[in-house]
N, C-alpha and C positions, 0 to 999 in steps of 0.2 A: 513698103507699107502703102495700102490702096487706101483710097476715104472710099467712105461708103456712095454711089453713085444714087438718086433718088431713079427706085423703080418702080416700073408702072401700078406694081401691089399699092404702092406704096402711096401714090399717086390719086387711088382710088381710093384708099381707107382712110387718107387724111394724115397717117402717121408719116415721123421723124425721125430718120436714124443719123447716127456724129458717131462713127467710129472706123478701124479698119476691118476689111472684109477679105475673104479668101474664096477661091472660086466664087465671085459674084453673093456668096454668104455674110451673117455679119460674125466676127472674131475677135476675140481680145477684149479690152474692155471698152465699155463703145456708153451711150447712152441713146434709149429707143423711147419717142414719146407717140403716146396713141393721141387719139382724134379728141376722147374725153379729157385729154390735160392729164391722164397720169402717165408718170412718167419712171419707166428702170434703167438704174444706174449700174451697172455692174459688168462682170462677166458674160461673154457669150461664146459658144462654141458649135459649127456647125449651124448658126442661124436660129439657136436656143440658147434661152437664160442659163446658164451652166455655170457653176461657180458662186462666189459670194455676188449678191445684187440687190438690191433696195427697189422698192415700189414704193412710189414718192405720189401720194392722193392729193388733188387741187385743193381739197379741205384741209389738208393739213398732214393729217395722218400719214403713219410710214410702216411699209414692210419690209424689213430685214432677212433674207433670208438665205439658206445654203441651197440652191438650183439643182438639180440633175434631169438634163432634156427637156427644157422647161414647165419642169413641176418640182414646186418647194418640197424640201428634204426635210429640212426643218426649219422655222421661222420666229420670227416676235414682230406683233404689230403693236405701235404705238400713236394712241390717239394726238389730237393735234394739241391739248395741252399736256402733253406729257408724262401721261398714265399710258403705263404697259398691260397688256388685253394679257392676262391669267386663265388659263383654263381651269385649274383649279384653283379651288378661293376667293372666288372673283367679287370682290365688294363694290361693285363701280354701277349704280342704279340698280341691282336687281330686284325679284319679287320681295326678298326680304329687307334691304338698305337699299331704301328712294333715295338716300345724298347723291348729291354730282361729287365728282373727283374736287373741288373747288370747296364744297362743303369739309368731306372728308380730312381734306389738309388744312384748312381754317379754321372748322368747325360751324357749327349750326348758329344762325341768328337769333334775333330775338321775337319771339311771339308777334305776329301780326305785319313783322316784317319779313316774309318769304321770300326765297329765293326760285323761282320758274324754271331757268335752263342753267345751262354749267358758265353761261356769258352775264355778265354783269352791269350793263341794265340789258337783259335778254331784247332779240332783234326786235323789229317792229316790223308785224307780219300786215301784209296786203288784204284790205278788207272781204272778206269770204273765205279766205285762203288758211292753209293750217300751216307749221314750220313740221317739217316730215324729216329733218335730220340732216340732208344732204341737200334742200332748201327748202320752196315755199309750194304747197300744193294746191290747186283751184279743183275744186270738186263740181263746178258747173262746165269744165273745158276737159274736167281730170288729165290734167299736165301740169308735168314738175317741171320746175325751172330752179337754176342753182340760183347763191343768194346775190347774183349781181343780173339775175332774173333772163338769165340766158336758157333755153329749153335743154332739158335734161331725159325727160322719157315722157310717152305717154301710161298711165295708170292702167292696169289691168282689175279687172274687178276683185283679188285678193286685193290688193295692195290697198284699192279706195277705201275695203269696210276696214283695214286696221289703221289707215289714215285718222277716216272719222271718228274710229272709237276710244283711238291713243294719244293722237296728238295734239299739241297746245293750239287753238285755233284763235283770230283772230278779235282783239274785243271788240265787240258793238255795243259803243256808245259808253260813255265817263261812269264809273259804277257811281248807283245811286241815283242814276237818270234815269227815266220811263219812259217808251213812246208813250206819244199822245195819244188819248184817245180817238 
């Protein structure tokens, strides 16, 4: 049984591989981490996800899934509190049930006490900045950065008009205040 040797791909892209390898490949069950922090646990064969293997996302969330030549066969994602993604049925925020997962299983508040995001007291976002799911977004830099404000991508011009038009933005100033004239 070989460890896997760090090469130079490997080297270059940032990624991490912990397992045995056959002809200079990775094999067996091994676990391979990318440069983004997500990380697959599983099988590999021939230097593809092959077999049962997990994708394990820095936010939380997880993919489950059966591999063949690295593309899922079939899969279940589960977000990071522990609702499973339904393709059919799906009640978890859509067009018709706004609750978060957190409502749903508690239930709804009372009037005038709302609840913002599925986190409880929701993050406390950067002044200008929107929270875009996967962190916090600056629409004068348009760069996302995850929420321990480490750079995640730059914005492309889809992604900024559904930023602006979807998500929770930062507040200005203690409701009930006004600038000054």
């Amino acid at each position: 049984m070989a460890t896997a040797p760090r090469s130079a791909a490997m080297e270059v892209t940032g990624s991490r591989y912990c397992g045995r390898t056959e002809r200079g490949r990775m094999e067996g069950w091994g676990s391979y981490t990318l440069p983004t922090g997500t990380e697959y646990r599983g099988e590999l064969r021939d230097g593809t996800f092959h077999g049962q293997g997990a994708l394990l996302f820095p936010g939380g969330g997880t993919y489950r899934a059966l591999w063949q030549r690295g593309v899922p066969a079939e899969g279940r994602f589960t977000f990071a509190d522990g609702l499973e993604y339904a393709a059919e049925k799906w009640r978890y925020c859509d067009g018709y049930d706004r609750r978060f997962c957190s409502e749903i299983c508690a239930g709804l508040r009372a009037a005038g006490n709302s609840q913002l995001t599925n986190l409880d007291p929701p993050r406390k976002i950067p002044e200008g900045c929107y929270d875009c799911g996967d962190g916090f977004y600056n629409p004068k830099t348009r760069i996302v950065v995850d929420y321990k404000l480490r750079f995640l991508r730059n914005a492309d011009d889809e992604e900024h008009e559904w930023i602006i038009q979807t998500c929770r933005k930062a507040e200005e100033g203690a409701l009930g205040q006004r600038a000054s004239p």
